[in-house]
Backbone as JSON Lines, residues from 0, in Angstrom:
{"i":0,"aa":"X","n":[-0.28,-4.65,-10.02],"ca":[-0.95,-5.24,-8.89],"c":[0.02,-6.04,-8.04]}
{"i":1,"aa":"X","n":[0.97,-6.5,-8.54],"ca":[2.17,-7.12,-7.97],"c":[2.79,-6.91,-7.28]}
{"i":2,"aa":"X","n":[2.91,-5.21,-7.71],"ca":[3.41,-4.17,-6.35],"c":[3.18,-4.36,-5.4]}
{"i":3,"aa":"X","n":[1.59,-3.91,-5.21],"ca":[1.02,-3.67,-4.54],"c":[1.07,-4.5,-3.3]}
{"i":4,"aa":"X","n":[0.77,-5.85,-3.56],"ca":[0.58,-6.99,-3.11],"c":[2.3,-7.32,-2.26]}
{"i":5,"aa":"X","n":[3.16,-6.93,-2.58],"ca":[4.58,-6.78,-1.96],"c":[4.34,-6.07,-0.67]}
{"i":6,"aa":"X","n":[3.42,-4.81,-1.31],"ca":[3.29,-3.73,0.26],"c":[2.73,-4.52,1.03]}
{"i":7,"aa":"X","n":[2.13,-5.28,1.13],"ca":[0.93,-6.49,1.83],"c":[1.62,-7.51,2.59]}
{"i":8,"aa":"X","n":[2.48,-7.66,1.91],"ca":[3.63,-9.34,2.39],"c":[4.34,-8.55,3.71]}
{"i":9,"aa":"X","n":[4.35,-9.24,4.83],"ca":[5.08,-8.84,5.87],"c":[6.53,-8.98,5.52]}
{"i":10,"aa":"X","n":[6.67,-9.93,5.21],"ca":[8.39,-9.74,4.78],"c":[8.87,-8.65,4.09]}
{"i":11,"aa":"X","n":[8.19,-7.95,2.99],"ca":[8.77,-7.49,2.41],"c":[8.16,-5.87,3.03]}
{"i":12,"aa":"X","n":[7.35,-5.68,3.13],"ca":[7.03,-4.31,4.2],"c":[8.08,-3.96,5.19]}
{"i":13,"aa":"X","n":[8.68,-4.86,5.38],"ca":[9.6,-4.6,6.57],"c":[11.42,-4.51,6.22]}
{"i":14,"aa":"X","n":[11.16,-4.33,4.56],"ca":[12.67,-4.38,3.73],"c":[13.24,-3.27,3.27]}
{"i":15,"aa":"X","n":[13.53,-2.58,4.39],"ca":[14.01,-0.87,3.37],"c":[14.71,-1.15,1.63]}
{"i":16,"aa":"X","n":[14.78,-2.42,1.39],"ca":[15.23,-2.42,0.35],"c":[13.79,-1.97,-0.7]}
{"i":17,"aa":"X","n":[13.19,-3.35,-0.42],"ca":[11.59,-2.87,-1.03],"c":[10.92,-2.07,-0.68]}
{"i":18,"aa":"X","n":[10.99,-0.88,0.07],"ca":[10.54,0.18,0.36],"c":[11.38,1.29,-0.05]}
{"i":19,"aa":"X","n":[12.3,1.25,-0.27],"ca":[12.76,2.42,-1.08],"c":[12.55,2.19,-2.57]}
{"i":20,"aa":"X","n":[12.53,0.68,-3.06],"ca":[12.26,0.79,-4.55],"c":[10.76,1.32,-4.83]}
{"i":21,"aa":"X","n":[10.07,0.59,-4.06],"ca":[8.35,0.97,-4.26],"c":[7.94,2.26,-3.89]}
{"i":22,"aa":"X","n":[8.53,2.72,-2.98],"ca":[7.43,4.01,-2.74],"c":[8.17,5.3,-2.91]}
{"i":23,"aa":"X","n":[7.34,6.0,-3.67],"ca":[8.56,7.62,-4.15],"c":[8.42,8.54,-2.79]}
{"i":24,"aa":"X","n":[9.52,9.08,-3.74],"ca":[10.3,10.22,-2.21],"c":[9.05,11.44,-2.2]}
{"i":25,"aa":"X","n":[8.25,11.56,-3.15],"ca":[6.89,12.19,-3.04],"c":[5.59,11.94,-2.3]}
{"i":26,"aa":"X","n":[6.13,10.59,-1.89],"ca":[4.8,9.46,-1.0],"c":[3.84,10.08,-0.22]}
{"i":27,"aa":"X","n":[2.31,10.16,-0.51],"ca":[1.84,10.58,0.87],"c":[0.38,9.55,0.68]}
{"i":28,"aa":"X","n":[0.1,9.9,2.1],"ca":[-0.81,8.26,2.73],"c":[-2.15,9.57,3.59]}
{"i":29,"aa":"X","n":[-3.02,9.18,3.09],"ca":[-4.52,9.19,4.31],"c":[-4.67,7.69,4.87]}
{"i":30,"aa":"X","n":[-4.39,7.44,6.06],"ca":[-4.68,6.16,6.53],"c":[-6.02,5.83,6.54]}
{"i":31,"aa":"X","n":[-6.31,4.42,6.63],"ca":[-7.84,4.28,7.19],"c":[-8.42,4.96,8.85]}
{"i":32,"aa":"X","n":[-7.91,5.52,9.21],"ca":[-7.42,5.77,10.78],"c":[-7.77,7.42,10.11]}
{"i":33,"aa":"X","n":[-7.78,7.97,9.1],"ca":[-7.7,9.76,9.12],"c":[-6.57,10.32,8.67]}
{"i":34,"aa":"X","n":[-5.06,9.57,9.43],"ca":[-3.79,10.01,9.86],"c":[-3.08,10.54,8.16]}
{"i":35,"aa":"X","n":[-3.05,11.36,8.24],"ca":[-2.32,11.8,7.08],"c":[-0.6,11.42,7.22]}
{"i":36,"aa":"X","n":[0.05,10.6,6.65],"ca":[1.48,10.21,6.48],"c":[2.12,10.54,5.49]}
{"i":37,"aa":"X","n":[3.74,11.17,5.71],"ca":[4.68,11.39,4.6],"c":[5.62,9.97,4.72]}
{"i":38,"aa":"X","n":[5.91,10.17,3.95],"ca":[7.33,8.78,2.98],"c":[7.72,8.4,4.1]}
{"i":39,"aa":"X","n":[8.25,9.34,5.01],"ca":[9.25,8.89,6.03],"c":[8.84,8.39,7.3]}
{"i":40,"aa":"X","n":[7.21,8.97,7.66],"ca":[6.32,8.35,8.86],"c":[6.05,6.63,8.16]}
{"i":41,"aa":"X","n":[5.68,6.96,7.33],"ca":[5.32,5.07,7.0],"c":[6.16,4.34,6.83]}
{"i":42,"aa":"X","n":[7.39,4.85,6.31],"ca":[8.62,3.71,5.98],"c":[8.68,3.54,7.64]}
{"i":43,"aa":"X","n":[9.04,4.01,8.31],"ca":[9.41,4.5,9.47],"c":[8.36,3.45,10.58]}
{"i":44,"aa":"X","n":[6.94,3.6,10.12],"ca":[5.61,2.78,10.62],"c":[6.31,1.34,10.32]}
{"i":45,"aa":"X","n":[6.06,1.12,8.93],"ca":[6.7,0.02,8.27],"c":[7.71,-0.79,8.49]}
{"i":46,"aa":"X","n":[8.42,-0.34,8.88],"ca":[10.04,-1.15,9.39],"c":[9.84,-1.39,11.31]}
{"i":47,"aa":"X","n":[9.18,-0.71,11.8],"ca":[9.07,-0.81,13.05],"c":[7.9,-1.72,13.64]}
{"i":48,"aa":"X","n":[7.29,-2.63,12.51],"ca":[6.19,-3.31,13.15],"c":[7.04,-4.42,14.18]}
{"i":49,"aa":"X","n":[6.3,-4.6,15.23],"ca":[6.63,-5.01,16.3],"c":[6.68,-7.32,16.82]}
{"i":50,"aa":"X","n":[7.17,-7.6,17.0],"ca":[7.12,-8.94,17.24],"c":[7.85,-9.42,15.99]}
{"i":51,"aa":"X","n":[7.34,-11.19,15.96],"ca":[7.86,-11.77,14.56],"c":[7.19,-10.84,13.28]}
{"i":52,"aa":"X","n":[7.78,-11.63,12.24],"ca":[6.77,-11.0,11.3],"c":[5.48,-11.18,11.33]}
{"i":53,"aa":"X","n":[4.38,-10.31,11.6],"ca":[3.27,-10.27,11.22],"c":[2.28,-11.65,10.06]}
{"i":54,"aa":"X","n":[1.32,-12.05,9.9],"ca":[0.6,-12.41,8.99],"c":[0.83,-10.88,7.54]}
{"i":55,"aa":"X","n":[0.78,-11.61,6.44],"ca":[0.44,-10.64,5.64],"c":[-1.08,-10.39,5.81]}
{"i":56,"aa":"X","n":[-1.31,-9.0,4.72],"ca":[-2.55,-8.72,4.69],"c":[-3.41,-8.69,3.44]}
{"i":57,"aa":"X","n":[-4.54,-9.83,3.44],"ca":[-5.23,-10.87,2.58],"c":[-5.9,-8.78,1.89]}
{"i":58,"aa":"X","n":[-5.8,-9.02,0.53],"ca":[-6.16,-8.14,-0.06],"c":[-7.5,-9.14,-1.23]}
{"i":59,"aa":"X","n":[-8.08,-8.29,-2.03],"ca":[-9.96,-8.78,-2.44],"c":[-10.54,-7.45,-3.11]}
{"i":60,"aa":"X","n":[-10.36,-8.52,-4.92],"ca":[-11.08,-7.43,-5.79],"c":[-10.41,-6.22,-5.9]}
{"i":61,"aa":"X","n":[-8.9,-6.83,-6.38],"ca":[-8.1,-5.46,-6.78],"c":[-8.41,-5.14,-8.21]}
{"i":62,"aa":"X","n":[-8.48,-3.97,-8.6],"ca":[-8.83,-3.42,-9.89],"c":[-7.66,-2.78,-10.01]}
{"i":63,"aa":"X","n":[-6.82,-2.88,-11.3],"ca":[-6.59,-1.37,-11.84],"c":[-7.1,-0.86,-13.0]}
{"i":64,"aa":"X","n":[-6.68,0.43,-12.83],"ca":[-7.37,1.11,-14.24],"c":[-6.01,2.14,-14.08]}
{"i":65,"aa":"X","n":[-5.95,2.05,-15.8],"ca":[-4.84,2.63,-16.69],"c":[-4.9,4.57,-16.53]}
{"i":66,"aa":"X","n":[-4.65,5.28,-16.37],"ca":[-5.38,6.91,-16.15],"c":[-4.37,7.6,-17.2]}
{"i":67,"aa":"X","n":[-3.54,7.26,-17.43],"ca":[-2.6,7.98,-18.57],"c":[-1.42,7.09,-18.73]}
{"i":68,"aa":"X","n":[-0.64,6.91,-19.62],"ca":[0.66,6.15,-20.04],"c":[1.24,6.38,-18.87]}
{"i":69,"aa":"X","n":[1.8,5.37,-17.94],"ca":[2.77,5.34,-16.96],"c":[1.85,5.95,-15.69]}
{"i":70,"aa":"X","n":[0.91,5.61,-15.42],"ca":[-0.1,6.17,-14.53],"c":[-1.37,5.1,-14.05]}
{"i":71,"aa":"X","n":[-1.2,4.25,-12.96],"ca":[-2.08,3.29,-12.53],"c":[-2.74,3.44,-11.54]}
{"i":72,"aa":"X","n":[-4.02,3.59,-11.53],"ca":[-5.11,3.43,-9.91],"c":[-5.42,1.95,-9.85]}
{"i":73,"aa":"X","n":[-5.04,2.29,-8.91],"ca":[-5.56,0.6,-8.31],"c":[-6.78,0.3,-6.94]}
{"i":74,"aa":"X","n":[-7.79,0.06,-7.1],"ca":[-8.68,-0.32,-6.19],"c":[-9.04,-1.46,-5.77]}
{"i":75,"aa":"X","n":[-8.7,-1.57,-3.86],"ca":[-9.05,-2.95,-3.93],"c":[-9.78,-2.98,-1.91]}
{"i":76,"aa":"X","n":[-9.63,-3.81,-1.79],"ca":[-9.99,-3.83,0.23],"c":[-8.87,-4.77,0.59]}
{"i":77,"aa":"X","n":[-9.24,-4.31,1.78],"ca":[-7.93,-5.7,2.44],"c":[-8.67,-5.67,3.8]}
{"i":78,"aa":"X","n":[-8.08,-7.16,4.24],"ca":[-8.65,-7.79,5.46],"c":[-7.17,-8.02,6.64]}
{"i":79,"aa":"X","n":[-7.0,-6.81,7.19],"ca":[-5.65,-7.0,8.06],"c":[-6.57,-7.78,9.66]}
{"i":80,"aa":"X","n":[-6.64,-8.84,9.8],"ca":[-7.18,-9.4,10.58],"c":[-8.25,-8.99,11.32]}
{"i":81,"aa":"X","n":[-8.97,-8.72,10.15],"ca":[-10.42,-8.55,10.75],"c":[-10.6,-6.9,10.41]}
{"i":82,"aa":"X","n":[-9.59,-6.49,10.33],"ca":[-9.75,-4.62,10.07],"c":[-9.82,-4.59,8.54]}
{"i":83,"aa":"X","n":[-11.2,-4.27,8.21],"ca":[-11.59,-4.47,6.72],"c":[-11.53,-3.02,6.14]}
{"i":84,"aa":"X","n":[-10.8,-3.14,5.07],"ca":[-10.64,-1.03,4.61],"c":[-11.05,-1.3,3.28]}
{"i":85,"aa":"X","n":[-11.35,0.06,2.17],"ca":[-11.45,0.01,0.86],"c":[-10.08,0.8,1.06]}
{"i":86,"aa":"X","n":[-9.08,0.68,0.04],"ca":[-8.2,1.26,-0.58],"c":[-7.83,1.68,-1.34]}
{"i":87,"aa":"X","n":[-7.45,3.01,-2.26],"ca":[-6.64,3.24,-3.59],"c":[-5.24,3.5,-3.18]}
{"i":88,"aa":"X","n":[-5.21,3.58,-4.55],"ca":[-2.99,3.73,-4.84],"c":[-3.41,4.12,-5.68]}
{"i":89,"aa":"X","n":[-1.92,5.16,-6.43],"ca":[-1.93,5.61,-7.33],"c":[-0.41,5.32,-7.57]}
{"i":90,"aa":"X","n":[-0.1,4.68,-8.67],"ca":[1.22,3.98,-9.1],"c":[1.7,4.85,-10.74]}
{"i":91,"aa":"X","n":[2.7,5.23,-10.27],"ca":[3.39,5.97,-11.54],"c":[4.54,5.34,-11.85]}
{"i":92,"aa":"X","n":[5.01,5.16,-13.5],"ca":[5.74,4.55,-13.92],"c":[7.35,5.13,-13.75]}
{"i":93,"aa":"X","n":[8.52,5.18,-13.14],"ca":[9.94,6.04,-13.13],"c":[10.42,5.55,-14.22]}
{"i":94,"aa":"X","n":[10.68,4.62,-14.65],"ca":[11.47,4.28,-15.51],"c":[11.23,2.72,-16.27]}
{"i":95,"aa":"X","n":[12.11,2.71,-17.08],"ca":[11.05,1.49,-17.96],"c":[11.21,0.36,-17.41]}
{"i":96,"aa":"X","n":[10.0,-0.51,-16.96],"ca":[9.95,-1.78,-15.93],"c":[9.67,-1.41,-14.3]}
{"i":97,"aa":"X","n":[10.3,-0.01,-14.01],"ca":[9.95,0.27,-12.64],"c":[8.98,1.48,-12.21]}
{"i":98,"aa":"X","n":[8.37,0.77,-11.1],"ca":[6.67,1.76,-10.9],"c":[7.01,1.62,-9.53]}
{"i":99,"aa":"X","n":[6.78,3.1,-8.75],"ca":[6.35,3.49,-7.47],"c":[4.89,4.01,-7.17]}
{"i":100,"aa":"X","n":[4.51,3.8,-6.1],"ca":[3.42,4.26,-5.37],"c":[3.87,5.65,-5.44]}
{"i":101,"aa":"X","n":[2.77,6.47,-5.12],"ca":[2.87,7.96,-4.63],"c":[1.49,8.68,-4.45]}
{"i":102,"aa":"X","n":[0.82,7.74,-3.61],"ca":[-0.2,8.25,-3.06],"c":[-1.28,6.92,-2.89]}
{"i":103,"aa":"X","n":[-1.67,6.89,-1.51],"ca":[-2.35,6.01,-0.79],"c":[-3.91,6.12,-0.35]}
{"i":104,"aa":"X","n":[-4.44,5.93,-0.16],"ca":[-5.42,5.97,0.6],"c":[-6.69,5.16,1.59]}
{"i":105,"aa":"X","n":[-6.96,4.62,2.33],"ca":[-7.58,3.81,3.08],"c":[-9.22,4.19,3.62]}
{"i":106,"aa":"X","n":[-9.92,3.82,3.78],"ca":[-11.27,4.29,4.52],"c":[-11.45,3.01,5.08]}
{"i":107,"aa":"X","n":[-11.94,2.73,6.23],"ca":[-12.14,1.45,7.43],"c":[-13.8,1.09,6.95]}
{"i":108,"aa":"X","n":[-13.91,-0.27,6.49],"ca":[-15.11,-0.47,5.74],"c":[-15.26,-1.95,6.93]}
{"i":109,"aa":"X","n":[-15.99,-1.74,8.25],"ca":[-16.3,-2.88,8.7],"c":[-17.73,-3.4,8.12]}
{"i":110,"aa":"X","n":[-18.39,-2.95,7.81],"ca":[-19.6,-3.73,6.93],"c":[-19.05,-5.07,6.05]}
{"i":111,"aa":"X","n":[-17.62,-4.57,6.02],"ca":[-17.5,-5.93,4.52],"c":[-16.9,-7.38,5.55]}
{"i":112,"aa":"X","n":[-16.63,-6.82,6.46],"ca":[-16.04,-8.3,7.47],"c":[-17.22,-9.38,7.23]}
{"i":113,"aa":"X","n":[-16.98,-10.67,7.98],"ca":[-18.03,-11.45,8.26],"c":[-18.93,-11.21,9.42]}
């Protein structure tokens, strides 16, 4: 969940360092938006956000669940200022201590705003 929560932090979204450790060269994304993304459109999204750094984005009721040894879903929503989504990840283990993303997904849930 720690990961995860890195992808969230504006600082570190915007660190090809932490973006090449976190997300595999297999990466693919359904945005909340539809937009289907490979590794290199989002790093690419990612590093190019615009102005100072951004606010991070307040995430709520992350779950994971275990799916096989070295294999994590994680479910949670996030509140990117006011743009309320449900989200999964799917986090696989590379090597011992280190876990990448490799597969995203978003759906735009404004019912859950205030």
């Amino acid at each position: 969940m720690s990961l995860e929560r890195s992808l969230l932090r504006a600082a570190e979204r915007r660190s090809p360092q932490v973006l090449d450790a976190l997300i595999a060269p297999d990466f693919r994304e359904v945005g909340a938006s539809g937009r289907r993304w490979t590794r290199a459109e989002i790093v690419a999204a990612m590093l190019a956000e615009d102005g100072p750094l951004g606010p991070d984005v307040a995430d709520h009721d992350m779950v994971g669940t275990e799916l096989a040894d070295g294999l994590v879903l994680l479910e949670f929503v996030t509140d990117a200022q006011g743009r309320w989504a449900r989200r999964t990840s799917l986090w696989r283990r590379v090597a011992p201590g280190a876990w990448q993303t490799f597969l995203h997904q978003g759906t735009l849930a404004p019912d859950l705003g205030p």
